[in-house]
C-alpha positions in Angstrom: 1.4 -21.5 -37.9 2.7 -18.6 -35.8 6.4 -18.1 -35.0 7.4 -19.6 -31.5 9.3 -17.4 -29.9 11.3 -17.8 -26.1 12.1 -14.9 -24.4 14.4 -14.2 -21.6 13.4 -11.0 -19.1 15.8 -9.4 -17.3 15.0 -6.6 -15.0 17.5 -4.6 -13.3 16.2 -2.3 -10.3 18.3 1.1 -10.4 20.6 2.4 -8.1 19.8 4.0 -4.8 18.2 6.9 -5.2 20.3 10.1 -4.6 19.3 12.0 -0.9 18.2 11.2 1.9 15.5 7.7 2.6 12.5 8.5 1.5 9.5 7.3 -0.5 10.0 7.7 -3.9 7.3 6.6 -6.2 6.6 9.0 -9.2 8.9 11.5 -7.8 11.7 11.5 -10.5 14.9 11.8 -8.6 18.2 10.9 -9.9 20.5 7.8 -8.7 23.1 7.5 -6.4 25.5 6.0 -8.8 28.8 6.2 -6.6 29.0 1.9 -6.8 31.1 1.8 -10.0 32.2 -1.5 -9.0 28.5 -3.0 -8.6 27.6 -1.0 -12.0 30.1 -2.7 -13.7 29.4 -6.1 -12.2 26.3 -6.1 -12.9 26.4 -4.9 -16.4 28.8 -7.9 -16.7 26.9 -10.7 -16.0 24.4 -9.5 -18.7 24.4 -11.1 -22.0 26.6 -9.0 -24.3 23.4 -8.5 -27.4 20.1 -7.3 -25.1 17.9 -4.6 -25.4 17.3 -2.2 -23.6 14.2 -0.5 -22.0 13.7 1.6 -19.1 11.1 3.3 -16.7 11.2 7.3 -17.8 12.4 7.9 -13.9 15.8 10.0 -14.1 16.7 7.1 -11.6 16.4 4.3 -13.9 18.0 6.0 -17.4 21.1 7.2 -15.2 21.5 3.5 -14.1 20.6 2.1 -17.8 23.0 4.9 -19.3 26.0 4.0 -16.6 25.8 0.4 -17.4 24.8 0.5 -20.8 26.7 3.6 -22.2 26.2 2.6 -25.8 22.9 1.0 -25.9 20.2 3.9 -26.6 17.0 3.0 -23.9 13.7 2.6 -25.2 11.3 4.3 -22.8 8.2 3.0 -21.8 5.9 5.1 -19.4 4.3 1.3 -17.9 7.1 1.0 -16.1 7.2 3.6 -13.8 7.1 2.7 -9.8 3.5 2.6 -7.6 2.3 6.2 -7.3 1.9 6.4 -3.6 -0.1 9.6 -3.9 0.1 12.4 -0.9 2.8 9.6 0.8 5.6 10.3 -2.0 8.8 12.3 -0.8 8.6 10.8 2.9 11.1 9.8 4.9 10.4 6.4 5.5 10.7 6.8 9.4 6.8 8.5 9.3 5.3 6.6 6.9 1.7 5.3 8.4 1.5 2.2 10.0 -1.3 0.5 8.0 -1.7 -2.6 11.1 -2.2 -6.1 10.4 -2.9 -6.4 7.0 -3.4 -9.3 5.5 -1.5 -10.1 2.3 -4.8 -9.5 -0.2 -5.9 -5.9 1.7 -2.2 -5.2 1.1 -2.5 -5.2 -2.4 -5.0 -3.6 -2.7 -4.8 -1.0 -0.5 -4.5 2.4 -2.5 -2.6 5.4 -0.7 -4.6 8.8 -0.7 -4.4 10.1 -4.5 -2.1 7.2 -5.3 -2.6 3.6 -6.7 -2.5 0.2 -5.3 0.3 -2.2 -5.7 -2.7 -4.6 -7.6 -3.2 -1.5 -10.3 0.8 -1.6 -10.3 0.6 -4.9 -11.7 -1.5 -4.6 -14.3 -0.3 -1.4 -16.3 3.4 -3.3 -15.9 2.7 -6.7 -16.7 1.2 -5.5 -19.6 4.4 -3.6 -20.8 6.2 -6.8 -19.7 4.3 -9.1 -21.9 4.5 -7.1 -25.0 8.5 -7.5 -24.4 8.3 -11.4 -24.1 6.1 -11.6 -26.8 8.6 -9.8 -29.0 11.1 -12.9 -28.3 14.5 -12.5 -27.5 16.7 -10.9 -24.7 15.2 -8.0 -23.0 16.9 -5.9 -20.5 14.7 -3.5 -18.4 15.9 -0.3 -15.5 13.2 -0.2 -13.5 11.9 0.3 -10.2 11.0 -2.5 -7.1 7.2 -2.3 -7.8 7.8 -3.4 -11.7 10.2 -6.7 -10.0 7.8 -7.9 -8.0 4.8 -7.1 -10.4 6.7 -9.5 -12.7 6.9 -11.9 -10.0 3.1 -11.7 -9.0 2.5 -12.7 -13.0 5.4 -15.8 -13.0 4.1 -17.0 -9.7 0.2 -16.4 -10.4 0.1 -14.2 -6.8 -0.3 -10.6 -6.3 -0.1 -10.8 -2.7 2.8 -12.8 -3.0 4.7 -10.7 -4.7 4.9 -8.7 -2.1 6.8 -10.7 0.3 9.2 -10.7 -2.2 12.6 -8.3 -1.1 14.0 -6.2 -3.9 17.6 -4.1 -3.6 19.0 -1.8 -5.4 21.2 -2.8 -8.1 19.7 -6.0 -8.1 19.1 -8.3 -10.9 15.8 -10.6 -11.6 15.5 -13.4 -14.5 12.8 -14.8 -15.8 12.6 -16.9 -19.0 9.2 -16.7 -20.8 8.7 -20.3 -22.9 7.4 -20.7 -26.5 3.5 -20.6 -25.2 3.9 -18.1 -23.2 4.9 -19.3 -19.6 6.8 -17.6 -17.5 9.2 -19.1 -14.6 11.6 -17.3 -12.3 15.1 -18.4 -13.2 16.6 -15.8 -10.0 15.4 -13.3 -8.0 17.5 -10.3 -6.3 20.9 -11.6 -7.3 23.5 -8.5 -6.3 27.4 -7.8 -7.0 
């Protein structure tokens, strides 16, 4: 019989990114990391024997490597945020308006030359699930996309997930059980 193994997720979205508010995505800028106080409060409500993984984004190894300064990252390219195609780099402010979409057309609506929030979720959840199944603790840097990507697989709801706020510096739980469920144990928990 195979070895039952429980599995707690914990996914940490990094710190502001450095500059001024833009869209992000794949562009790899570094973190704002200027909270020492939310660093370390963070870091300290983690259990003391994780590992560690991270996005390759310069933003989420300075946040892993502020927090963690012993614990090498493993890097898993997965995890990197939604390419949002010709929309990366921004600002915010003149971003399209994309109307009233519903929920579903949200998720799957694909940016010129990027990817949609639905393709997000399954090159993640993917890396995600080979972490649970390894058992254990697991501590991830990552981006907002890769939260609610996890949430859309606990809750069984793509388009849910994305009604889902995510901060930075924020911590979500989830605990995966011995056949494979997952449940949401908190969601966006700050210092």
């Amino acid at each position: 019989m195979p070895e039952i193994r429980h599995a707690e997720i914990i996914l940490i979205r990094h710190a502001p990114v450095a500059g001024k508010a833009r869209l992000a995505g794949r562009l790899d800028l570094p973190a704002d990391l200027s909270d020492r106080a939310g660093l370390t409060a963070l870091a300290a409500r983690l259990p003391c024997v994780a590992r560690l993984t991270s996005s390759p984004a310069r933003r989420c190894l300075m946040t892993a490597g502020a927090m963690f300064p012993a614990l090498p990252a493993r890097v898993d390219d997965r995890l990197w945020e939604q390419s949002f195609g010709d929309w990366e780099g921004i600002d915010h402010a003149a971003l399209p308006d994309l109307g009233p979409l519903s929920p579903e057309a949200l998720a799957g609506h694909c940016p010129p030359q990027g990817e949609s929030f639905r393709d997000l979720c399954l090159r993640t959840t993917a890396a995600l699930l080979d972490l649970a199944a390894e058992g254990g603790i697991h501590v991830v840097t990552a981006h907002a996309g890769t939260v609610r990507a996890a949430l859309a697989h606990a809750t069984g709801s793509i388009p849910g997930a994305l009604s889902f706020q995510v901060a930075p510096l924020s911590l979500t739980r989830f605990h995966v059980g011995s056949h494979g469920q997952w449940s949401v144990a908190e969601v966006n928990w700050q210092p």
